[in-house]
Structures are given as structure tokens and as C-alpha cells.
DSSP file (Angstrom, degrees, kcal/mol; ACC not computed):
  #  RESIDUE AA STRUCTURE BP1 BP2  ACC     N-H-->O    O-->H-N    N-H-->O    O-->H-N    TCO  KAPPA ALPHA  PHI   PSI    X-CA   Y-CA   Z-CA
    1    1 A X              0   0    0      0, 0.0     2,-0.5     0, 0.0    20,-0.0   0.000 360.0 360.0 360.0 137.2  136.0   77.5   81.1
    2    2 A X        +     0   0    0     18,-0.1     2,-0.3    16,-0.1    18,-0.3  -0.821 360.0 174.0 -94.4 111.5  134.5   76.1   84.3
    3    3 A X  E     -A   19   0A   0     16,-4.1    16,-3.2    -2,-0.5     2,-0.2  -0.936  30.7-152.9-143.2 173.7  133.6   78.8   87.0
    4    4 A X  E     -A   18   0A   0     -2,-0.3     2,-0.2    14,-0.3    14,-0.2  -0.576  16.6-172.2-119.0 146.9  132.0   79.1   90.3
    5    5 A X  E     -A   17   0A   0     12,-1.2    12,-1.6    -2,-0.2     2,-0.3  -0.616  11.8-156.1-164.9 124.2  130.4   82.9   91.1
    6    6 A X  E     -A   16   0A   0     10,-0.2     2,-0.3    -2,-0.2    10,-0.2  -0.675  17.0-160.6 -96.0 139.3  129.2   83.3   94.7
    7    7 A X  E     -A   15   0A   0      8,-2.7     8,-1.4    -2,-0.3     2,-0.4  -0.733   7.2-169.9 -86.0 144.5  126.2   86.7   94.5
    8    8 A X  E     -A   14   0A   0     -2,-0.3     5,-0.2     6,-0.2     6,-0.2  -0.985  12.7-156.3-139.1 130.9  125.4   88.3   97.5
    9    9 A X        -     0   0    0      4,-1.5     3,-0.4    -2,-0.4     5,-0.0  -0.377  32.2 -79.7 -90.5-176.6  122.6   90.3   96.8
   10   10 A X  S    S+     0   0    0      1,-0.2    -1,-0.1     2,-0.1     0, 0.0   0.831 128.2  51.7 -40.3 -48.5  121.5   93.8   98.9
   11   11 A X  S    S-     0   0    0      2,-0.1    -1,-0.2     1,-0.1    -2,-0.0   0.761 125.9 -95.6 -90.7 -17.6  119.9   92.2  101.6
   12   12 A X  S    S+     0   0    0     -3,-0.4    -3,-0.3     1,-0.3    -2,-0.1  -0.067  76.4 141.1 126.5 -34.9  123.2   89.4  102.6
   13   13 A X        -     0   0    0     -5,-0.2    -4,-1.5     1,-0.1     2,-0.5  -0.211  38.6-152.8 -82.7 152.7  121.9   86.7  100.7
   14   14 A X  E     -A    8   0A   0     -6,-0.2     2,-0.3    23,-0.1    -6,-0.2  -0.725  12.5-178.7-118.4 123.7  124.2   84.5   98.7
   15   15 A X  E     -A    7   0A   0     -8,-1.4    -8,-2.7    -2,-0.5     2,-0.2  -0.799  12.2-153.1-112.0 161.8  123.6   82.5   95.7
   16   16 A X  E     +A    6   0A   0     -2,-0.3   -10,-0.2   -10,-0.2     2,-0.2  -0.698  17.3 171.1-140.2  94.3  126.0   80.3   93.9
   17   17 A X  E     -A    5   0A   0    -12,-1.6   -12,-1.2    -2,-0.2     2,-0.3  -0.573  15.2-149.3-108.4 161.6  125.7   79.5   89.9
   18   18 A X  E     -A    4   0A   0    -14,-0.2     2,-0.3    -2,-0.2   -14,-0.3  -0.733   8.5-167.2 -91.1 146.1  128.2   77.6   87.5
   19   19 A X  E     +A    3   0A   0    -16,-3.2   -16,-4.1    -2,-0.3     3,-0.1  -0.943  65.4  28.4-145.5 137.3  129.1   77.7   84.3
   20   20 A X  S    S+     0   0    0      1,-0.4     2,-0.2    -2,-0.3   -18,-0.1  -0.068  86.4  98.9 118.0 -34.6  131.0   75.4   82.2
   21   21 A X        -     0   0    0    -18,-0.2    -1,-0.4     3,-0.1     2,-0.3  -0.613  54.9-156.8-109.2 164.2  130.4   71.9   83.9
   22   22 A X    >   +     0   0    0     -2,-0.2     3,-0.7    -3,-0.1    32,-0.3  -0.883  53.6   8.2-127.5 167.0  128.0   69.8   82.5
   23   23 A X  T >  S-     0   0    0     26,-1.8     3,-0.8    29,-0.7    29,-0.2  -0.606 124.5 -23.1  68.7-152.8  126.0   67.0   84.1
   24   24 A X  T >> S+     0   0    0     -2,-0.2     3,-3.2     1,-0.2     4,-0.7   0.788 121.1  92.1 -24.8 -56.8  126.2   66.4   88.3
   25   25 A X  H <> S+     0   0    0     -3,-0.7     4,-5.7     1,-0.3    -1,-0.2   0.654  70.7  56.6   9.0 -68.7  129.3   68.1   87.9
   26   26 A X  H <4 S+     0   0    0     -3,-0.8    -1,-0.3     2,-0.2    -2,-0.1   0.660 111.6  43.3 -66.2  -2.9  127.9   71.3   88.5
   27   27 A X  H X> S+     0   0    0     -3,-3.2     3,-3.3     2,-0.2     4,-1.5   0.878 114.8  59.7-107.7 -62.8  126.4   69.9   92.4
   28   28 A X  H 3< S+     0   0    0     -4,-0.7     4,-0.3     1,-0.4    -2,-0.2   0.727 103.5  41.4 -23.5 -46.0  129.9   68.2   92.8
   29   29 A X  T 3< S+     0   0    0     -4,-5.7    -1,-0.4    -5,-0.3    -2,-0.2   0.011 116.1  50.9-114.0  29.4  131.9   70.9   92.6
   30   30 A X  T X> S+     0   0    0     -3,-3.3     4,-1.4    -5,-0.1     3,-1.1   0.531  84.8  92.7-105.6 -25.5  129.6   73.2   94.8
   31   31 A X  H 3X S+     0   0    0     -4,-1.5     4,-1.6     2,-0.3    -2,-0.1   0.662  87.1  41.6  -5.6 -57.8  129.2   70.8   97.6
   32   32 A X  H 3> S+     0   0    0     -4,-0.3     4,-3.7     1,-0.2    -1,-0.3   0.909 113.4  52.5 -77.2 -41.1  131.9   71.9   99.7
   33   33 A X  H <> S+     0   0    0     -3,-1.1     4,-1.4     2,-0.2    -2,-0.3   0.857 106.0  58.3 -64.3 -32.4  131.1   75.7   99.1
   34   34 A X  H >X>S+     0   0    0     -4,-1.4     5,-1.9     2,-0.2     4,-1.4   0.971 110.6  46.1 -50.6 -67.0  127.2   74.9  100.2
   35   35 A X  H 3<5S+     0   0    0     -4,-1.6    -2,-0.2     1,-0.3    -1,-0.2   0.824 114.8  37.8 -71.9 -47.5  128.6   73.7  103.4
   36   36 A X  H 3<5S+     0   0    0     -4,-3.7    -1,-0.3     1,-0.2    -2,-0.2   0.664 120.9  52.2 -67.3 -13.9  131.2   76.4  104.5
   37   37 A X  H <<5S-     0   0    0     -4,-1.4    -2,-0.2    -3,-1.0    -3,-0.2   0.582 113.6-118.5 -85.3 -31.3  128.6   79.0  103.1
   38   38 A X  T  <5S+     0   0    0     -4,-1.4    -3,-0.3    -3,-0.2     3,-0.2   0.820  81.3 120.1  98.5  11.2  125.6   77.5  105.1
   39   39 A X    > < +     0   0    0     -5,-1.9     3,-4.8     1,-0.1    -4,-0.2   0.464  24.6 110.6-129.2 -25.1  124.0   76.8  101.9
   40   40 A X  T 3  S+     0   0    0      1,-0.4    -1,-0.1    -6,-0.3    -5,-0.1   0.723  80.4  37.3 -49.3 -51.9  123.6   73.5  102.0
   41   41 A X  T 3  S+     0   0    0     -3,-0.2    -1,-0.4    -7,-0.1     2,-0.3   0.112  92.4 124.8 -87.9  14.7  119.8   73.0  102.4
   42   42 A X  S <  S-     0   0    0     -3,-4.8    -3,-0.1     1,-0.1    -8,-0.0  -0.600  70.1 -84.5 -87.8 138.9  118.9   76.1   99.8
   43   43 A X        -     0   0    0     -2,-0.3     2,-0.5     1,-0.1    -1,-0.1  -0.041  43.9-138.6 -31.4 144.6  116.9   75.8   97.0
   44   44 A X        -     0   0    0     -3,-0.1     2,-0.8     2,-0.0    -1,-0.1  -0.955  14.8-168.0-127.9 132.2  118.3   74.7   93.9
   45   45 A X        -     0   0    0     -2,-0.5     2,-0.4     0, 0.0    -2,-0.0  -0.673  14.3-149.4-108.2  93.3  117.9   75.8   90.6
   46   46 A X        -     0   0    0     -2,-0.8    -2,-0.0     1,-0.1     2,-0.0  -0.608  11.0-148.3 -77.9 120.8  119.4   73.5   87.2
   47   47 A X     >  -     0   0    0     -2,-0.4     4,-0.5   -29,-0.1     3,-0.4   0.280  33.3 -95.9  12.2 139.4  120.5   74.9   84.2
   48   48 A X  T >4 S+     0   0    0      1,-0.2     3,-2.9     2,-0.1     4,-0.2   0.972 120.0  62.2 -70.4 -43.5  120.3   73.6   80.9
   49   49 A X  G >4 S+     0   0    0      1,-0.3   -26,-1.8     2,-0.2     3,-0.7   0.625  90.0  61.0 -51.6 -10.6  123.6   72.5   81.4
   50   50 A X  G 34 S+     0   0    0     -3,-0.4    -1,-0.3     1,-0.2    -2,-0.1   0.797  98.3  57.1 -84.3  -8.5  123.1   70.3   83.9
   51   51 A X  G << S+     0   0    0     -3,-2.9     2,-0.8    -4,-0.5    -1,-0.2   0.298  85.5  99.8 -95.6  13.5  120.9   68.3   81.9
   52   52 A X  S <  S-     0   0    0     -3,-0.7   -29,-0.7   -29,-0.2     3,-0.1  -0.822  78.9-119.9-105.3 120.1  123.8   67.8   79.1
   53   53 A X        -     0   0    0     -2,-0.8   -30,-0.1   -31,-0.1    -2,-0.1  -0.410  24.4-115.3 -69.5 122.5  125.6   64.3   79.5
   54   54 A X        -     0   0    0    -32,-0.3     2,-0.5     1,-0.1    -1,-0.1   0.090  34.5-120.8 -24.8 152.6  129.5   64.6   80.1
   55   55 A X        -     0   0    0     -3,-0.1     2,-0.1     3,-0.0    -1,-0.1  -0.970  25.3-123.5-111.8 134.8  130.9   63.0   77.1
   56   56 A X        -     0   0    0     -2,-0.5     2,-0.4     1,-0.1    -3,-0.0  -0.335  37.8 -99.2 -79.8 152.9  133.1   60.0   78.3
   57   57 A X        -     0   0    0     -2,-0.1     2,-0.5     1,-0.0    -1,-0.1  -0.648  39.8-128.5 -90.0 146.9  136.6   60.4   77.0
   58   58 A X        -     0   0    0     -2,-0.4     2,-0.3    -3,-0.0    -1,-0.0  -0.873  17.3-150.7-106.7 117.4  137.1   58.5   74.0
   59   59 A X        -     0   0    0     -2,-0.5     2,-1.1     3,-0.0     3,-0.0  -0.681  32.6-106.2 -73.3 131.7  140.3   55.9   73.5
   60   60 A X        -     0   0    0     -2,-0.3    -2,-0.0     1,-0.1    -1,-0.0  -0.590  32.0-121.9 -82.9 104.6  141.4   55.3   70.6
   61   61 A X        -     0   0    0     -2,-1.1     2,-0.6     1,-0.1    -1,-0.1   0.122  27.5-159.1 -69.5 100.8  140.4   51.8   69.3
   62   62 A X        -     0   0    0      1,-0.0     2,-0.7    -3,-0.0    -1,-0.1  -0.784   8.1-143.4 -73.3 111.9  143.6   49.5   68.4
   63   63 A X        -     0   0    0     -2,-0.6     2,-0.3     2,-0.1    -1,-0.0  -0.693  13.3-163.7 -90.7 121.5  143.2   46.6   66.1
   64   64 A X        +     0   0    0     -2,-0.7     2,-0.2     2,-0.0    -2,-0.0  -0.913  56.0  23.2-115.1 137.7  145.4   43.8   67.1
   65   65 A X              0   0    0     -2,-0.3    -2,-0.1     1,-0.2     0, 0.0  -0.776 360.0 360.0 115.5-151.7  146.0   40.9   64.3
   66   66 A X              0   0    0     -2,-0.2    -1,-0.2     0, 0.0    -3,-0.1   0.796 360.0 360.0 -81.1 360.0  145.8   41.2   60.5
């Protein structure tokens, strides 16, 4: 399951980790939140997941002929 969970700690400040996405993914799909949050230019901290390559979706290989 892919999720998003904004922290706001004691003092007001807001962090924003992922879980689920793997690759770029995880900067992609915070992007927008960075920017309506103010966030945009805050440190960032990767994950082990972020270093694990998406798996391309796999088609299933047809043999045409005999």
C-alpha cells in the first residue's frame, strides 16, 4: 500500500515520509504537497526504498509463426 503521512512535530514543524513507492516515485508523488506545505526547499531524506528499481510491467511475449 502506498501512503503519504504529513508529522508536525511540538514545535509546528512538518515532515513528510512515504511508504510503498519505490524509486523517484516517492519525490513524485510529494511534489505537489512540498509546494502547498512550503516544503519545497527542505531537506530531504531517502529511504531504502527509494533506491529499489520500479519493476517495468512485464508483457507477455507472443510467438508468431510455427
Amino acid at each position: 500500500m502506498k501512503e503519504i503521512i504529513i508529522l508536525v512535530d511540538k514545535e509546528g514543524k512538518m515532515t513528510l515520509r512515504t511508504s510503498g513507492f519505490t524509486g523517484e516515485a516517492c519525490l513524485e508523488s510529494t511534489q505537489h504537497l512540498e509546494q502547498i506545505l512550503g516544503l519545497q526547499d527542505a531537506e530531504k531524506e531517502l529511504t531504502s526504498e527509494y533506491f529499489i528499481q520500479p519493476q517495468a510491467e512485464r508483457q507477455p511475449i507472443r510467438q508468431v509463426g510455427n
